[in-house]
N, C-alpha and C positions, 0 to 999 in steps of 0.2 A: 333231637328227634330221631327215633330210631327207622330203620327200613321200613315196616309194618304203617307206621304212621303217616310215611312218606307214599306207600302205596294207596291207604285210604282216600288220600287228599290228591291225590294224581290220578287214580281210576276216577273218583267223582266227578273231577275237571274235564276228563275225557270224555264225559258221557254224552255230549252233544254233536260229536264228530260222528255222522250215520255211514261214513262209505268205508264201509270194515270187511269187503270181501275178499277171498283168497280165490276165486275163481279162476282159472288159466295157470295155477304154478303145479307143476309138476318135477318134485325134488323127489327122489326113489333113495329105496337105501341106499349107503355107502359103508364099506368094512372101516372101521375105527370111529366112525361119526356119530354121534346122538340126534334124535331126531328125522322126520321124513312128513310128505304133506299128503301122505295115501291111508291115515288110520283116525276113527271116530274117536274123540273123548271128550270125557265131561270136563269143562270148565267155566272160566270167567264170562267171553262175551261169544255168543254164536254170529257163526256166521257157515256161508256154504260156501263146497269147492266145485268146482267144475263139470262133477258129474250128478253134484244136487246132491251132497251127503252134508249132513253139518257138522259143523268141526268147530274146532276153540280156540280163541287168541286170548293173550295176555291186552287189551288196549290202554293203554297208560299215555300220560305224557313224562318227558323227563325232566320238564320243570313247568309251573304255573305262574312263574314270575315272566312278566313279559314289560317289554318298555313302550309296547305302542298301548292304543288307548282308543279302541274298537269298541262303540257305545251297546252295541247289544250282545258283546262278548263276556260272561262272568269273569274271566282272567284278565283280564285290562287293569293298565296301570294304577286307574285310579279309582279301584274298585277294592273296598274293604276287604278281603278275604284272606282266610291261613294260605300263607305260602309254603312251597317245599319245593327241592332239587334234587334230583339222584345224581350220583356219580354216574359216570358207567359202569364201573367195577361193578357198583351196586345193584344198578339195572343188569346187568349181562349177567350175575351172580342168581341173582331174583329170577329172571328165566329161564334157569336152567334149571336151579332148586321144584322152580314149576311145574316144567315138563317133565322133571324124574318123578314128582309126585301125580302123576297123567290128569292133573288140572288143566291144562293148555295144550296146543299142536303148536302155537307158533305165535308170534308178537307182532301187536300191532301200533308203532312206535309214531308219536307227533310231541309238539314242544312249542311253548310258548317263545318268544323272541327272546333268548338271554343276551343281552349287552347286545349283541348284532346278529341278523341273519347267519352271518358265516362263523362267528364264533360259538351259535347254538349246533349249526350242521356240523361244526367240528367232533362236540360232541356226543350228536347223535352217531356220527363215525365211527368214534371210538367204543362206542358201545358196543357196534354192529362189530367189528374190526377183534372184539373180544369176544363175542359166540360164535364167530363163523372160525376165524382163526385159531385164538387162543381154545375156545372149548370145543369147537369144532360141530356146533349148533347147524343143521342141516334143515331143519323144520322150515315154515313159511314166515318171513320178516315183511312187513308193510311198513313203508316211511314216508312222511311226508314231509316233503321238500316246499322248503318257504322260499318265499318270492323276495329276490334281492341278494342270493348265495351263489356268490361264485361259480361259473360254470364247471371249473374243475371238482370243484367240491360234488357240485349237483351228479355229476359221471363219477366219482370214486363213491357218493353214495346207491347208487342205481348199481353198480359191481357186488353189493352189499345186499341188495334187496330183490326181494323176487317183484314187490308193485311199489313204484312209486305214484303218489299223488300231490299235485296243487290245489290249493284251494280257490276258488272263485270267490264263493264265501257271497257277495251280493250282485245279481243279474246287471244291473247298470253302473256306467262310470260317473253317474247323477248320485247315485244312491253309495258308490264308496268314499265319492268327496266328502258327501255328508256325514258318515259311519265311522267311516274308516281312513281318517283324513294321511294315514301313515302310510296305506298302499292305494297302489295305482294300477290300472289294468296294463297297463306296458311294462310292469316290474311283476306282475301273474302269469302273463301269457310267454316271458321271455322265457323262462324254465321252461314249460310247454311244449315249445318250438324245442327247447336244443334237446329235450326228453325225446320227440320224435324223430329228430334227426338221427342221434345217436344209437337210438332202438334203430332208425332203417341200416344204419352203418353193421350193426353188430351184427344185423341178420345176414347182411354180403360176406361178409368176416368169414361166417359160422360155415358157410357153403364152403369157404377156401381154406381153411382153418379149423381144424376137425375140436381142438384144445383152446379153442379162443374163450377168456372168460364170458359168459352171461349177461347182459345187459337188461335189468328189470323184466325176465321171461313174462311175465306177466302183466306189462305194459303200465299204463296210466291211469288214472280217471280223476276224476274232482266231484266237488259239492258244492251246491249252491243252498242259502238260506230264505226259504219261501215265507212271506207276510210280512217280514220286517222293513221290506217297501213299501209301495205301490204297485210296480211292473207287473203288468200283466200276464196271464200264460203265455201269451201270444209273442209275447219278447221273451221271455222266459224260453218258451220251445224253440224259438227262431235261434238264439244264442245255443241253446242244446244242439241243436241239428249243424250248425256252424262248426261245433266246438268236434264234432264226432267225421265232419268233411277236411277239417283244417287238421286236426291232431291228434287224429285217428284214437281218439280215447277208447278205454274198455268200458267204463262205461261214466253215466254225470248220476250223483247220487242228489237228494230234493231233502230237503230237513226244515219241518216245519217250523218255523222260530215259535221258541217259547220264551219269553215275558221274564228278565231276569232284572233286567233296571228299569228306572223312572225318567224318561225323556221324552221331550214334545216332540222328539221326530221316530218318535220307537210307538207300537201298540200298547195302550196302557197297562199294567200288572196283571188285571182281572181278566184281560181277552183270551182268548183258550186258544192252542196252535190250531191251526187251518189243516187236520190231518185229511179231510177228505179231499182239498184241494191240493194235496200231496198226494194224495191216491192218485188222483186225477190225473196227473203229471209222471208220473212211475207206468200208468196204464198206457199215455201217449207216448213218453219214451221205449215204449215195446213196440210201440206199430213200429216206428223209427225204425231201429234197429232189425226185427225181423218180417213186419211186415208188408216192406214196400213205401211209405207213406210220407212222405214229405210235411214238412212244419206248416207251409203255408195252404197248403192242405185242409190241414186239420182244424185251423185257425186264421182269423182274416180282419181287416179293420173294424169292420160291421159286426163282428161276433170275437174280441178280443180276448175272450174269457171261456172255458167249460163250462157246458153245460153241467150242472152239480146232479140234475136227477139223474143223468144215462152216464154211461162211460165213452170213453172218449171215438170208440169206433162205431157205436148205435147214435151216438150224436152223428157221424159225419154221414152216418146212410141215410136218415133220415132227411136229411137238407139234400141227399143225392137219390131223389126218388126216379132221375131218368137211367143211374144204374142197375135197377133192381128189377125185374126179380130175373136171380143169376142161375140155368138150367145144370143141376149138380152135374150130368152126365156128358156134356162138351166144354163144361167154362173151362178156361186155363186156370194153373195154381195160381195167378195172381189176380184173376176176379174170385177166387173161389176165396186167398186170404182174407179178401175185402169186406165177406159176411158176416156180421155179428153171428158171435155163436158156433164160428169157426177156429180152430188153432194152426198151429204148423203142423200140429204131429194129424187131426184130425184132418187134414187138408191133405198131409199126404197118405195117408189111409182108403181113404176117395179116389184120388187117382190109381191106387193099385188096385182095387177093389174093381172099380170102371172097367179096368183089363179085361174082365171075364166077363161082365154082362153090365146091365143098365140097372142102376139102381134105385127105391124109391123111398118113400120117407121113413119106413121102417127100419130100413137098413141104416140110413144114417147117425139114429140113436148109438146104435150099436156098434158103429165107429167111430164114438164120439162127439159129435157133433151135441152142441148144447140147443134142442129143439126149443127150446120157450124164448130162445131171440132170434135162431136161424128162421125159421118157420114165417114168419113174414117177407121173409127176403131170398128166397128160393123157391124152384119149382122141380120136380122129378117127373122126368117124362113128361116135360110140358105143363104139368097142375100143378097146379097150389096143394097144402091140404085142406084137406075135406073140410067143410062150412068155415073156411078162415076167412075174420074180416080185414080187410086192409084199408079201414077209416085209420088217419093217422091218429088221430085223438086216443083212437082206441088201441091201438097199437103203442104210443108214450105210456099210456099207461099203463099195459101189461109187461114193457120194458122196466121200468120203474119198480113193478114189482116183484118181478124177477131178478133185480139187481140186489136189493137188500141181502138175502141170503148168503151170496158170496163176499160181500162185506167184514173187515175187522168189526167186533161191537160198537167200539167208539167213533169207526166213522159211516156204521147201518143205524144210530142214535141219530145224527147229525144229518143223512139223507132223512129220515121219517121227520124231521124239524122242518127242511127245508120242504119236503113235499105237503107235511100240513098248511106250509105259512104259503103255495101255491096254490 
């Protein structure tokens, strides 16, 4: 089997792995080095860097043969499929060839279990060990580190990489006994832990030590596989919101399970991934992260689940109608992020804006603000607008239909299904 073949069968096996971002590294030139993570070009798999430009990675695995036997994974042991292995020669050769032809920015590197965790990490090592060293590869490298590799291993590959990641792979430790009878959440979360540790160590390092290598600039995150349970958002968020207090991740990335084997504890073939209920969860893990908003918040025993017609912040105003309506010209930024229809950048717009005079609903289009969900839930200089009604009936539904439009197609298909069948 030649390289070419080997990249076929290894990009294709990758392609279920969703947390491919290069966010937070920042590698600038260097004289004698190839590669940097500050220029756009066209390649293999998109993704964005930090200031919201997209850029290109190589995301392959370095082999598909794996010894565990993970029922909704295509690369499981006992699962018929072409296998292949790169060397690392092969791969560290294959990415360079890449990037001189400006297909890629930079590699985004995972692996099936060869023989053992630590014998796979080794040579993901030596991969890394051969662009950054040997070729002197500068661009952005992502790896992820499998749960049950040696600690030293896991810190000699994090020196290597600008992000490392774990996988979670499934919300409960119900649902990996069952899956995934080979891992355990105490052999996922261990890496985790010493990932954070060792990121807080290097940062003290960096202050005292002007030349101290780098420790994964770019920090951590994981993935979680959404439908191939039961668990609810509600556990689903609660463990997001845990995972980002306890191990400071950059971020937890939602991948809708898609239907690859035949098992009575897996969705049958025919069921179609849960992409809007993936939407739903990518929209709650933003409140999280910028706007203020706690897991149990958002979700609670009595309402375990998203609502599917609204998104996840028009859902939580609605059930909080003693919040509303918030006066644009005194609320603080943090009732003001709380208004559907509001952002960060629109929210701080408002407060600069405020500085000079009072403003009223005119003015808020024009700084953004998205008027066909805020409009129910603010008031400028004391009013509403003009003939607006606030029966909530009427109100879901005008929400509802203002959702659609900003929708991917296939999951504004999927809202117009569920709002017919309501």
């Amino acid at each position: 089997m030649d390289v070419m073949e080997k990249l076929t069968i290894l990009t294709d096996a990758a392609k279920y792995d969703a947390a491919c971002t290069s966010s937070g590294a920042q590698r600038g030139r260097r004289p004698g080095y190839v590669g940097n993570t500050s220029s756009s070009v066209a390649g293999c798999c998109h993704t964005f860097s930090g200031d919201g430009r997209c850029v290109t990675l190589l995301k392959v695995l370095m082999t598909n043969c794996c010894v565990y036997d993970c029922k909704y994974c295509v690369n499981r042991c006992s699962n018929d499929t072409r296998r292949a292995v790169f060397t690392p020669e092969e791969l560290a050769e294959l990415t360079i060839q890449f990037y001189r032809r400006n297909y890629i920015e930079g590699l985004f590197l995972s692996s099936g279990v060869l023989v053992s965790p630590d014998y796979t990490t080794e040579r993901m090592i030596r991969c890394l060990e051969l662009l950054r060293e040997g070729r002197r590869f500068n661009g952005y490298i992502h790896a992820k580190a499998i749960p049950g590799t040696s600690p030293e291993l896991v810190t000699r590959l994090g020196l290597l990489a600008d992000r490392l990641s774990v996988n979670i792979e499934l919300p409960s430790e119900r649902g990996l006994a069952a899956l995934a009878p080979n891992k355990t959440r105490k052999a996922i979360f261990r890496p985790m832990g010493l990932i954070k540790n060792t990121l807080l160590e290097n940062r003290e390092e960096l202050v005292k030590y002007r030349h101290t290598p780098r420790f994964a600039p770019a920090g951590q995150s994981t993935q979680m596989i959404i439908g191939a349970t039961e668990d609810s958002d509600r556990h689903i968020l609660s463990l997001t919101q845990s995972l980002y207090d306890r191990y400071r991740l950059k971020r937890v990335f939602y991948s809708a399970y898609v239907p690859v084997a035949e098992n009575t504890l897996l969705p049958s073939l025919d069921t179609k991934p849960p992409l809007l209920r993936e939407h739903r969860l990518y929209q709650a893990d933003w409140l999280l992260r910028f706007y203020g908003f706690r897991a149990e918040e958002l979700l609670d025993e009595s309402e375990p689940n998203f609502n599917t017609l609204v998104d996840p912040k028009c859902g939580w105003a609605l059930r909080h109608p003693e919040f509303f309506p918030v006066e644009v010209n005194t609320a603080s930024r943090e009732e003001l992020l709380r208004v559907p229809g509001m952002g960060v950048k629109s929210v701080g717009r408002v407060l600069y804006a405020r500085r000079a005079r009072q403003l009223d609903h005119s003015d808020l289009k024009k700084l953004g603000v998205v008027m066909k969900r805020a409009q129910y839930f603010l008031t400028c200089k004391g009013k509403l607008l003009d003939g607006l009604k606030l029966r909530q009936d009427s109100i879901l539904r005008n929400l509802i239909a203002a959702e659609r439009p900003s929708l991917p197609q296939a999951e504004a298909e999927q809202l117009s299904l569920f709002g017919q069948a309501g």
